[in-house]
N, C-alpha and C positions, 0 to 999 in steps of 0.2 A: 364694726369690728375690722383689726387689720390684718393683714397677711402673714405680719410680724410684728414684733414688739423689741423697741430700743429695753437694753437693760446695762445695768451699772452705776455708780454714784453719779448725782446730780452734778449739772456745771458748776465749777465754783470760780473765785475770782486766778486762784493758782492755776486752773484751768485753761483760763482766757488767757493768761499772760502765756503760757504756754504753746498755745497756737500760736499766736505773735511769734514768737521763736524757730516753732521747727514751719510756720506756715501752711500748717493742715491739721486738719482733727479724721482722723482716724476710727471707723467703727466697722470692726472687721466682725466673721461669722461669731465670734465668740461674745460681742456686744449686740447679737440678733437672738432673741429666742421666738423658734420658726419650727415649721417639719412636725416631724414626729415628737419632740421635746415642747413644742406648743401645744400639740392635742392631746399629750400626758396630760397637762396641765390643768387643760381645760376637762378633762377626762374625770382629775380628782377634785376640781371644783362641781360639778354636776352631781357627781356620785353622795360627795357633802352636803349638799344640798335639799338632794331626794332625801337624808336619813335623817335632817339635823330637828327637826318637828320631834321624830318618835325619841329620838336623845333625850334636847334638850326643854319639852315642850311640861310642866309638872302636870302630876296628878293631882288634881287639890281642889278644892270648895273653895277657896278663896279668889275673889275675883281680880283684886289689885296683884295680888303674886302672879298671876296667871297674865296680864297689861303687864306686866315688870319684865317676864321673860316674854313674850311674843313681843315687846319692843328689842328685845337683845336679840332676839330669832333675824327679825326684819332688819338691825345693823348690820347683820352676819352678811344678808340677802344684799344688801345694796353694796356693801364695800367690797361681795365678789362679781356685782356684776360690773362693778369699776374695773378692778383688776383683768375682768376679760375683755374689754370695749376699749380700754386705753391704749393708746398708742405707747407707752413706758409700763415696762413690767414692774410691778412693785408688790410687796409682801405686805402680807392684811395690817401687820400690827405698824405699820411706814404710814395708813391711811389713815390720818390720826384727827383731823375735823370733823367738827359736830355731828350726829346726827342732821338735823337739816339742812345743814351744807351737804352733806353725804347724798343725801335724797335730790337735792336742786344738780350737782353732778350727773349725776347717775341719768337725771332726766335731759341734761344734754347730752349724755351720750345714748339717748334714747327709751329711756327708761318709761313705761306708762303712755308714750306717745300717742301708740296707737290702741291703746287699750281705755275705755274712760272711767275705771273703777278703779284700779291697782294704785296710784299714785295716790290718789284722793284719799284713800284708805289706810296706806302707809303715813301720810300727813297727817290725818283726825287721830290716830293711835299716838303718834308723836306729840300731839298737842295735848291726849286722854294721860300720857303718861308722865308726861309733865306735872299735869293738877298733881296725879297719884302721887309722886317722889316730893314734891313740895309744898305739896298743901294740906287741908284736912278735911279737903271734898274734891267729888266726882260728876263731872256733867257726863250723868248717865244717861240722859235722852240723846247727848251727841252722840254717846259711843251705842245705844242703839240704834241710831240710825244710820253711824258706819256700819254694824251689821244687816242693817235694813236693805242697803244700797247692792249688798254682797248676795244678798239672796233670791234665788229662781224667781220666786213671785213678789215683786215689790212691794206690789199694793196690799195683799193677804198677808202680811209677816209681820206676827206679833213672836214677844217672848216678853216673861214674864220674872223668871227665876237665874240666879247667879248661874246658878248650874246649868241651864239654858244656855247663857249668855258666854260661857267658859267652851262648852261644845261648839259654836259657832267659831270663836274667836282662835280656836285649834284647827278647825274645819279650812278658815281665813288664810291662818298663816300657813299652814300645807299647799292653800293650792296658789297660794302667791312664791311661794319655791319652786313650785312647779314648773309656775308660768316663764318665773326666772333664768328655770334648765329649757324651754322649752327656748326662748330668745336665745340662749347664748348655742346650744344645738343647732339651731335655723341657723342662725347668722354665719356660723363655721360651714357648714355644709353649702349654702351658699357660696364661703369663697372658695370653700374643695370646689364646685361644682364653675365658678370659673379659671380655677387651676387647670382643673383636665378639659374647660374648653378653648384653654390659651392655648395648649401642648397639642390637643388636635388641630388647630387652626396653623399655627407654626409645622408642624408634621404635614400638612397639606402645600406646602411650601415648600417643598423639600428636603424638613429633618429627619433624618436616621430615625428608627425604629429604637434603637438603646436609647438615644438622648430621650424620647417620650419618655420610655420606663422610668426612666431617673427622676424626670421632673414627676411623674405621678405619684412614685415612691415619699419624694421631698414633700405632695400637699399628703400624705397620709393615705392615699387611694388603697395600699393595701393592710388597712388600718381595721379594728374593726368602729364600730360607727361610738363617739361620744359617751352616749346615754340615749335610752337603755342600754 
């Protein structure tokens, strides 16, 4: 995650010819989204996140309806955690590639790296929801076993019944939101937490007491915290 985020229309060739002309390109505060207008940001990304399960998650016996929205749950999931990791601010509906490019993104900007379930999990549901939307079968051993992989005791985990299998699969995509708000939370708080120890290292050097406030102010220090 960065400190900032470029925002405004992509380069284009009218662009290029235009630096040529005045001989500089120009990205002033209002092509930065930073400070407190960044942690809004990321504020009502998290907040979305933690509720979009009890929203958007159905109540139903059907087990392909229930794969149809937990694969829309988990787009939602990865194209915010693009939007908070990228170096360019961009709005959900600009992110407009596949699902599996979505997912291969998302994992280089860290997605799943350090975790050895979440990734693997979001991929077998991708690959489960595919059969479902275009075919007229289900490899239902594969997608128990992505629930297998997701559960406390790996080797004891059977299920048996749809309605089993729908519980799980609710259980799944909640605390894979979770895990989502829990990365992009960590990773902010990490760079607040080398904001105010730039501004005490430079303050030990000789700056004013105001200019600190300012800079603490600018990483959000008197903010309250993300999420929760």
């Amino acid at each position: 995650m960065y400190k900032f985020q470029f925002r405004g229309p992509k380069p284009s060739f009218q662009s290029a010819v235009q630096y040529h002309k005045q001989g500089y390109s120009y990205y002033g505060a209002e092509g930065r989204l930073e400070g407190n207008e960044r942690r809004a940001e990321l504020q009502k990304i998290c907040e979305d996140l933690d509720t979009i399960v009890m929203r958007e998650f159905p109540r139903t016996q059907n087990l392909e309806y229930a794969i149809l929205k937990a694969h829309l749950i988990l787009e939602h999931v990865l194209v915010q955690y693009i939007r908070s990791f990228a170096y360019t601010a961009v709005e959900s509906q600009d992110v407009k590639f596949p699902f599996s490019q979505k997912l291969e993104v998302a994992h280089l900007l860290g997605f799943g790296r350090f975790d050895p379930i979440s990734y693997v999990t979001v991929e077998r549901l991708n690959k489960i929801r595919n059969q479902v939307a275009h075919t007229f079968s289900m490899d239902k051993k594969g997608f128990d076993e992505m629930l297998r992989i997701n559960a406390e005791d790996y080797d004891s985990f059977v299920v048996s019944t749809d309605r089993e299998r729908i519980t799980y699969l609710r259980s799944i995509t909640r605390g894979i939101c979770a895990f989502t708000v829990g990365l992009i939370v960590g990773a902010h708080t990490v760079l607040e937490g080398e904001a105010a120890d730039d501004a005490s290292s430079r303050s030990s050097h000789g700056r004013g007491g105001a200019d600190i406030s300012k800079e603490c102010q600018s990483a959000g220090g008197n903010q309250k915290p993300i999420f929760p």
